[in-house]
C-alpha positions in Angstrom: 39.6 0.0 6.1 39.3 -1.1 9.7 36.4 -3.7 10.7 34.1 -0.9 12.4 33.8 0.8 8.6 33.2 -3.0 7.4 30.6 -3.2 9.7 28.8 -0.1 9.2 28.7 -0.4 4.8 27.5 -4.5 5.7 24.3 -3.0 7.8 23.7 -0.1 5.1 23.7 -3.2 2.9 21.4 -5.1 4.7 19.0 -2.3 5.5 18.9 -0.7 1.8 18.3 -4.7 0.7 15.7 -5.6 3.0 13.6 -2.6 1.8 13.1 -4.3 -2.1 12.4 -7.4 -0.7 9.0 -8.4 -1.2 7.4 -9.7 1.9 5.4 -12.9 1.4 1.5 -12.0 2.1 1.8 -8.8 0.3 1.5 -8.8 -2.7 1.9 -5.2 -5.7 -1.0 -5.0 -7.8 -1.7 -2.7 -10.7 -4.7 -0.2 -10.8 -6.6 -2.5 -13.2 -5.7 -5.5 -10.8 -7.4 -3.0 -7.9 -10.4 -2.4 -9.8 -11.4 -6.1 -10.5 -11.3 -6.2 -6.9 -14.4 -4.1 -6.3 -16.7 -7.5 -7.5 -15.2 -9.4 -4.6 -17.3 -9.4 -1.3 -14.3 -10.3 1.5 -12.1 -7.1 0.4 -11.2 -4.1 2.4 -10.3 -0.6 0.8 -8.2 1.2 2.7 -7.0 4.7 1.4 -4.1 5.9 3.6 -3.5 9.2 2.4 -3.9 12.2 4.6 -7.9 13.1 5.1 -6.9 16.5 3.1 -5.8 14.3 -0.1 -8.1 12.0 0.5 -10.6 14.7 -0.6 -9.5 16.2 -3.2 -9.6 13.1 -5.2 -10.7 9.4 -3.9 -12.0 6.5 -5.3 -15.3 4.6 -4.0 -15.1 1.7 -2.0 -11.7 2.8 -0.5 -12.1 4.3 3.0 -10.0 6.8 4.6 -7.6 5.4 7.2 -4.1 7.9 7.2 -1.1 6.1 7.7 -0.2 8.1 11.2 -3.9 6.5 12.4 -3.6 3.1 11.4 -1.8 1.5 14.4 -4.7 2.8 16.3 -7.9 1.8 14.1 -6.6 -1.7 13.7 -10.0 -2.9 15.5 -12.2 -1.2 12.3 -10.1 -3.8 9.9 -11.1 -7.5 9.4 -8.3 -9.7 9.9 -10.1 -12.5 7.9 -10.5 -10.2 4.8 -8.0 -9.3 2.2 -6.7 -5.7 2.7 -6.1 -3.3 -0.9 -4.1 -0.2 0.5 -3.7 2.7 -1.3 -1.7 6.1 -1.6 -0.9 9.3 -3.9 2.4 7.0 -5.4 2.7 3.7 -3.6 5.0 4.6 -0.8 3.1 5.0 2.3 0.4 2.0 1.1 4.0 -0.2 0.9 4.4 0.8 4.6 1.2 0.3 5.5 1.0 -3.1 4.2 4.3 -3.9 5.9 2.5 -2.8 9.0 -1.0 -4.9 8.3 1.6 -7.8 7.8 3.3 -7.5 11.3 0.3 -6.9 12.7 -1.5 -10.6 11.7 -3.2 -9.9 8.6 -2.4 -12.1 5.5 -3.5 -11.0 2.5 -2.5 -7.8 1.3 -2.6 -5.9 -1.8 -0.6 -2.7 -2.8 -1.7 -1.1 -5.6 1.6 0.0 -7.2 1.6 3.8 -8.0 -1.2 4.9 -6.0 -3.7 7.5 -7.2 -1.2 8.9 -9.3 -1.2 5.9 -11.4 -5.1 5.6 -11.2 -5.2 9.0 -12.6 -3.0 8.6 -15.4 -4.9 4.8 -16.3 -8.3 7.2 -16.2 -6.9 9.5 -18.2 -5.9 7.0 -21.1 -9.2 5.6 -20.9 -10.7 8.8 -21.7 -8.3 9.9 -24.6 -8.9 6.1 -26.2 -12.6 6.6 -26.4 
């Protein structure tokens, strides 16, 4: 293979790498984890589903801020506050921590599977009882 392909599999590399590596100041959290947040008094909930999903199915305290808005609502967000984020699986909260991080704020939580996981940890907890 000539250097250019070299070149282009090392940046896939680097790229597909540097998406699993967990970024110091965030931190993945479980649903439980999330939940014995609510007691604390310096945490923000922030739900960043789409207003439509939001909806259908949220939990109290989080607050609706969408992904595609958060760039712009930075100013409702306390810097000096811990951040929880929030999704439907865990995807877009991962991106919006990533995005809280480059944009000053230090402690951030991403609750690992999202809603979806909420749901099913709900669920259980129903069918135990």
């Amino acid at each position: 293979m000539d250097f250019n392909v070299w070149l282009l599999l090392a940046c896939i590399v680097v790229l597909i790498v540097t998406r699993f590596i967990p970024v110091k100041g965030i931190t993945n959290i479980t649903t439980y984890e999330a939940k014995s947040k609510f007691k604390e008094k310096k945490v923000q909930f922030i739900d960043v589903r789409t207003p439509g999903e939001y909806n259908r199915n949220h939990q109290p305290p989080f607050r609706n801020i969408p992904l595609y808005e958060l760039t712009q609502r930075l100013k409702e967000l306390d810097k000096n506050k811990d951040v929880v984020v929030i999704c439907q699986s865990g995807i877009r909260s991962s991106k919006a921590a990533r995005v809280l991080k480059r944009k000053g704020f230090t402690q951030i939580y991403n609750v690992k599977g999202g809603m979806g996981s909420w749901k099913k940890q709900n669920n259980e907890s129903s069918a135990a009882k």
